[in-house]
Each structure stands twice: as structure tokens, then as C-alpha cells.
C-alpha positions in Angstrom: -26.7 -126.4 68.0 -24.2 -123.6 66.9 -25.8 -123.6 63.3 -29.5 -123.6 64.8 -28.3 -120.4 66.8 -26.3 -118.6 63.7 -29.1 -119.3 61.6 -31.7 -117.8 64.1 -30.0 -114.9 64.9 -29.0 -114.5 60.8 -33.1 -114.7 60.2 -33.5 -111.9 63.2 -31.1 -110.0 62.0 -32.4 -109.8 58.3 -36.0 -109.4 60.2 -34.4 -106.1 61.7 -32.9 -104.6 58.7 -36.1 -105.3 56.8 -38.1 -103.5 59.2 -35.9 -100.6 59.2 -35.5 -100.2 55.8 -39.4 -100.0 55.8 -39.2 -97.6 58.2 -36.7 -95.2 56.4 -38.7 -95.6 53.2 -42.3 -95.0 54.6 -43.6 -91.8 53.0 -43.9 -88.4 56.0 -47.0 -86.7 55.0 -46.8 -82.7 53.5 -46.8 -79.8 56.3 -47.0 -76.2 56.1 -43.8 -74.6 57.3 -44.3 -71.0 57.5 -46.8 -68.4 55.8 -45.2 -64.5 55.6 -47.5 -61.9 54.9 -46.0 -59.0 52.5 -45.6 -55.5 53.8 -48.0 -54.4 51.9 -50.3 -56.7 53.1 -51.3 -57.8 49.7 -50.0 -60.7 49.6 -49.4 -64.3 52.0 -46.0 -66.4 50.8 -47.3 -70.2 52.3 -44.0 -72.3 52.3 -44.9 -76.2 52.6 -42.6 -78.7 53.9 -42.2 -80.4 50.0 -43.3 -80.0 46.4 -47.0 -79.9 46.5 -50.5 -80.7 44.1 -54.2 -80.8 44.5 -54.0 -84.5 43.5 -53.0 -87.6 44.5 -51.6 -88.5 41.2 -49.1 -85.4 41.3 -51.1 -83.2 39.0 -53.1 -79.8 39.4 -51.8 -76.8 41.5 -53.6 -75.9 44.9 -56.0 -73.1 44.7 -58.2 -71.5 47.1 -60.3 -74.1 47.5 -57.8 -76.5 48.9 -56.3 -73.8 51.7 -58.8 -72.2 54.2 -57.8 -68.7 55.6 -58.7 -67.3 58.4 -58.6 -63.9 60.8 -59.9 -62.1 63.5 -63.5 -61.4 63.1 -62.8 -57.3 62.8 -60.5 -58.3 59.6 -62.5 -58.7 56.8 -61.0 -60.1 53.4 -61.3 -62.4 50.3 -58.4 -64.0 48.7 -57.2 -66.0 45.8 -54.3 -68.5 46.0 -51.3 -69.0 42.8 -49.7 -72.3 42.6 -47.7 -74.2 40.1 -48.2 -77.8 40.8 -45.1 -79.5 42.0 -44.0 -76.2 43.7 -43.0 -75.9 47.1 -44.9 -72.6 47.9 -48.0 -70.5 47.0 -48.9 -67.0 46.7 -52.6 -66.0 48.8 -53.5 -62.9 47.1 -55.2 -61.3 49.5 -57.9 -58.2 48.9 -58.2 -56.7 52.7 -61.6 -54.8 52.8 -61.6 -53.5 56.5 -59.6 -51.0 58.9 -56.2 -53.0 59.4 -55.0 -52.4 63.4 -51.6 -54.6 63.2 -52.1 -56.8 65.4 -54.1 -59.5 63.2 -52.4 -62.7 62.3 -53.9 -65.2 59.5 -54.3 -68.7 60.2 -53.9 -71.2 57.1 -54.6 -74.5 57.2 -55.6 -76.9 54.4 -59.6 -77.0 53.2 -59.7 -80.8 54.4 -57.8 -84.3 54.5 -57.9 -84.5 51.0 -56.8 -81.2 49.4 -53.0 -81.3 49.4 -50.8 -84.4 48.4 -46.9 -84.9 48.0 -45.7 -86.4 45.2 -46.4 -89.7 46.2 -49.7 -89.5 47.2 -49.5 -88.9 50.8 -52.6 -85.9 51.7 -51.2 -83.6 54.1 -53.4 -83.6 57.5 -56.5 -81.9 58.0 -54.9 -80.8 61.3 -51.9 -78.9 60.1 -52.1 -75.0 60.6 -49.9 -72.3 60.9 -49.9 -68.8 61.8 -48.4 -66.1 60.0 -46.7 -62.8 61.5 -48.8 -60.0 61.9 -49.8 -57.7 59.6 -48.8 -54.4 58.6 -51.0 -51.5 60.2 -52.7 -49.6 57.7 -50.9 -46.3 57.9 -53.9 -43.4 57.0 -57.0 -46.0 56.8 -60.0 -45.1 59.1 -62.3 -42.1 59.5 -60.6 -38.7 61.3 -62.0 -35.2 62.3 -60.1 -32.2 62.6 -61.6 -29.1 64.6 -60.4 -26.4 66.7 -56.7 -25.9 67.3 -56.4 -28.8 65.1 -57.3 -27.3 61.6 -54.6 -26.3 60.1 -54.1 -22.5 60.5 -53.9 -21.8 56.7 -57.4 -23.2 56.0 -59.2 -21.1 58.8 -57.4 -17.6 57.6 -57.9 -17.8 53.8 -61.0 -20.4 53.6 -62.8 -19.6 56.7 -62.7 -24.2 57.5 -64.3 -25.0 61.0 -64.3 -28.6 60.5 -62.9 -31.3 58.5 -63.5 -35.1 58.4 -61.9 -37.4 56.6 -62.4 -41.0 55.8 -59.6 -43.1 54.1 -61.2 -46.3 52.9 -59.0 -49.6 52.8 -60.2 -49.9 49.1 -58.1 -46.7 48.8 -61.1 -44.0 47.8 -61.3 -41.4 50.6 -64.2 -38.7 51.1 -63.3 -35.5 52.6 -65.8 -33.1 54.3 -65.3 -29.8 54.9 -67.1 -27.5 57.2 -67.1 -23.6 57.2 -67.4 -21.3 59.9 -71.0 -20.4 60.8 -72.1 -23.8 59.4 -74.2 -25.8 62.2 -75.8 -28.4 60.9 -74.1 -31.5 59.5 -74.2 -31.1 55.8 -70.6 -29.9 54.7 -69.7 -27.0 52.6 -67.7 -28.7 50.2 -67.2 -32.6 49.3 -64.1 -33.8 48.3 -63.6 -37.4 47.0 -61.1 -39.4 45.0 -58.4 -42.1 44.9 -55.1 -42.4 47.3 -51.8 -43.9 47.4 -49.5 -44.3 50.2 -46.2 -45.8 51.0 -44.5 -46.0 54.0 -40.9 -43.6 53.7 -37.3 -44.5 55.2 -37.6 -41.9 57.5 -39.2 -42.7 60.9 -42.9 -42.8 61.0 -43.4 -41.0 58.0 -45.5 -41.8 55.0 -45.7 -40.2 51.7 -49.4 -40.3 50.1 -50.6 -38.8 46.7 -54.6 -37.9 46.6 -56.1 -38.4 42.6 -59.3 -35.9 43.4 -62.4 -36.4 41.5 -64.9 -34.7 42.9 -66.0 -31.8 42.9 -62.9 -31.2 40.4 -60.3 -33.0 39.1 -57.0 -32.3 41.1 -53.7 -34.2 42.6 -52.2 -33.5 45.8 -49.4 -34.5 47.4 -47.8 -34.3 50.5 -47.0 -36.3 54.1 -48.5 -37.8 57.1 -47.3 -39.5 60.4 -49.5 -41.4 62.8 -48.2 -40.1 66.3 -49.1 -41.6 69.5 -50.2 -41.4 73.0 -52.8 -39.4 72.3 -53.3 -41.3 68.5 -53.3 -37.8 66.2 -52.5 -37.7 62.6 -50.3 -35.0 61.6 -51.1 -34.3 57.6 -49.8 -32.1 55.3 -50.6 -31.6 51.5 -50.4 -29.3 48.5 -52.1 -29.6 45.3 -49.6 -30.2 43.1 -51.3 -30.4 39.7 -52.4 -26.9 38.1 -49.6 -25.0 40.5 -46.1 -24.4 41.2 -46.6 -26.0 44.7 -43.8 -28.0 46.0 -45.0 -30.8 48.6 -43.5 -31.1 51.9 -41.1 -34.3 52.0 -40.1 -36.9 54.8 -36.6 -36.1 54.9 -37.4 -32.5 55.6 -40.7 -33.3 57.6 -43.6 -31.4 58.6 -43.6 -27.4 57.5 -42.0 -28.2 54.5 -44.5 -26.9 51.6 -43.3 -24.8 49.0 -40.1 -25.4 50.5 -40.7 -24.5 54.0 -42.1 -21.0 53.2 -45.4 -22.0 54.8 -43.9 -23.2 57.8 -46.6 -25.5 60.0 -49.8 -23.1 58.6 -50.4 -26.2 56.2 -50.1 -28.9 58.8 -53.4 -30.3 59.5 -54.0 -32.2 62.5 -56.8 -35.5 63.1 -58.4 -37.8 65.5 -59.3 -41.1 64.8 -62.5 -41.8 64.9 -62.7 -45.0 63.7 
């Protein structure tokens, strides 16, 4: 009776040990465990869980097709994913096509229950989604106006400016109108457009921007802005750089300092957003 019992509790005992060895060996499906968009907003780093492919058979990297991304409805965007198959990460390139408010989170999930597999074979679920942080507000993007107090006092004295509205275009073109005193209707005087660059500066708020003008003649400018709030105005100052001995303004020394600070705030132009 003693040997019946040894042997049944030796044959349960083995049945236990199987059963968890199963258990610690069963493969845990892929997740996604984080996605960090880049300061610049350029880019989405997706982190998964493991090394990751497009196949079952641990070959091919992810690409767009496999990860869906998604936004608010206001944020308009395409995108392009970079993988090496077998890596743990991919890079969503993103192109962002719309006003950026910074508030807008992404959402990335994978295309379907057959898009991303570990390297043995497990897909990762259909259901897995994460969000990412937000993004980065888009520093000058959107359309402005400048009148009354606002222009800056230098362009009313020596160029006679009424008006100016400005739109900075997240594909980085901008078009400038300018309107001159007497002028009522809604065709501007002049018509600047061109290419911008802009990076965010070390000191508070501030950004520093570069304009590459095209039209109606070639020129570079350079210069400052800060978004200030409560009201939302835009505090801008630029001096064309290229074809002079201007010096632009710089964050460290802030606004009024053109040429050195001999022009004090008569170059600081002042916008509302629009849009």
C-alpha cells in the first residue's frame, strides 16, 4: 500500500513539474512598450517588448504597412516606418502637414493580427496600442496679422507699412503680405515669399529663425521670435542679413537687439494669430 501511494504521488509530482515547465517555456506574444516622438517632431522612436520581423519565419523588417498610426483629426500627416528585422525598435518618419497645437498625441498600434511576429513565431495582438507623449508645438506655424500699434515702428516711419500678414506654413514656405498706408482694398503692396528655419534657443521661450526669401528678390534674414501668452501675440524681430552689415538680434540679448541694440524695439514687430 505504501508503494501504491509513493508511486502515485511520484507520477503526480512528475505531472506537476511537467506542466510547469510547459508553462515557463510557452512563448508571451510581442507588445509595444513605449513610442517617443522627437522634439522636432520628425520623428516617432516605437520600442517593442522583443526583437521583432514582419514574418513568422524571423525574416523581413516591419514597415509601414504593418504599424497603423493615428492622430487627432486636426493633425494631418503621412509617415514611413525604418526597421532592421530582428531589432527591437523602429523609427516612424513622420512628415506633419498641418498647424501643430501641442497637445496631439499619436496612437500606434499594429496594421493587424498578422503583421508583427517574435522570433519564434508568435504575432503580436491586433489589440496592442500605445500612446506616445505629446508633441512639440510648432513654434511660428499658422497665419498672423500685424496692424496698428502692432507694426513695428520702424516699418511705418521709413516704409509707410499699415498692415502685415504672415503665414508660416508647416512645410516650412511662408508668404508675407504687406500693406501700405492709404491701401484699402485687400491686394498687398508687396509679396514676400520664401523658405524658413527655426529652432527652439536655450533661453526661455525664445526661438531663433532664418527666412531664405525668394520672391520678389532673393534675400536672407535673420533674427528672433517668442510666442507670448494670455493674450497669444508673437513678438518678431528680423534683419536682412545678406547684402548688409546688419547684425540680428539674439536670444541671449532678446528683443531690441538689431544692429546691436542701436534700433532698440523700432524693429520689433508684433502678431496675432489668426489661425
Amino acid at each position: 500500500m505504501k508503494n501504491k501511494s509513493f508511486l502515485f504521488l511520484s507520477v503526480a509530482f512528475a505531472l506537476i513539474m511537467g506542466f510547469s515547465s510547459c508553462s515557463k517555456d510557452e512563448n508571451i506574444a510581442p507588445k509595444i512598450s513605449s513610442a517617443a516622438v522627437s522634439t522636432d517632431n520628425k520623428t516617432i522612436l516605437v520600442t517593442f517588448s522583443e526583437a521583432v520581423y514582419a514574418k513568422a519565419d524571423q525574416t523581413g523588417a516591419i514597415d509601414a504597412s504593418a504599424l497603423t498610426i493615428t492622430a487627432p483629426s486636426a493633425l494631418t500627416f503621412t509617415y514611413t516606418v525604418t526597421h532592421t528585422a530582428g531589432s527591437t525598435t523602429a523609427t516612424v518618419n513622420l512628415t506633419i502637414t498641418s498647424v501643430i497645437q501641442g497637445t496631439e498625441v499619436f496612437t500606434v498600434k499594429p496594421a493587424s493580427a498578422t503583421a508583427i511576429y517574435d522570433n519564434e513565431g508568435a504575432a503580436m495582438a491586433a489589440t496592442e496600442t500605445v500612446e506616445s507623449n505629446a508633441v512639440t508645438r510648432s513654434g511660428i506655424m499658422g497665419s498672423w496679422v500685424s496692424e496698428g500699434s502692432n507694426v513695428a515702428p520702424l516699418l511705418v516711419t521709413y516704409f509707410k507699412v499699415l498692415k502685415v500678414t504672415a503665414e508660416f506654413k508647416a512645410n516650412y514656405t511662408y508668404k508675407v503680405n504687406q500693406f501700405n498706408i492709404g491701401n484699402t482694398t485687400t491686394t498687398p503692396d508687396l509679396v514676400f515669399t520664401g523658405t524658413y528655419e527655426m529652432a527652439k534657443s536655450t533661453t526661455g521661450e525664445i526661438w531663433n529663425i532664418t527666412c531664405n526669401q525668394e520672391l520678389p528678390y532673393t534675400a536672407t534674414a535673420s533674427g528672433i521670435f517668442e510666442i507670448k501668452t494670455g493674450p497669444e501675440v508673437l513678438w518678431y524681430e528680423v534683419v536682412q542679413t545678406s547684402g548688409t552689415q546688419n547684425v540680428p538680434p539674439t536670444p541671449a540679448a532678446g528683443f531690441g537687439s538689431s544692429n546691436g541694440g542701436s534700433l532698440g524695439v523700432l524693429n520689433v514687430q508684433k502678431f496675432v494669430r489668426v489661425l
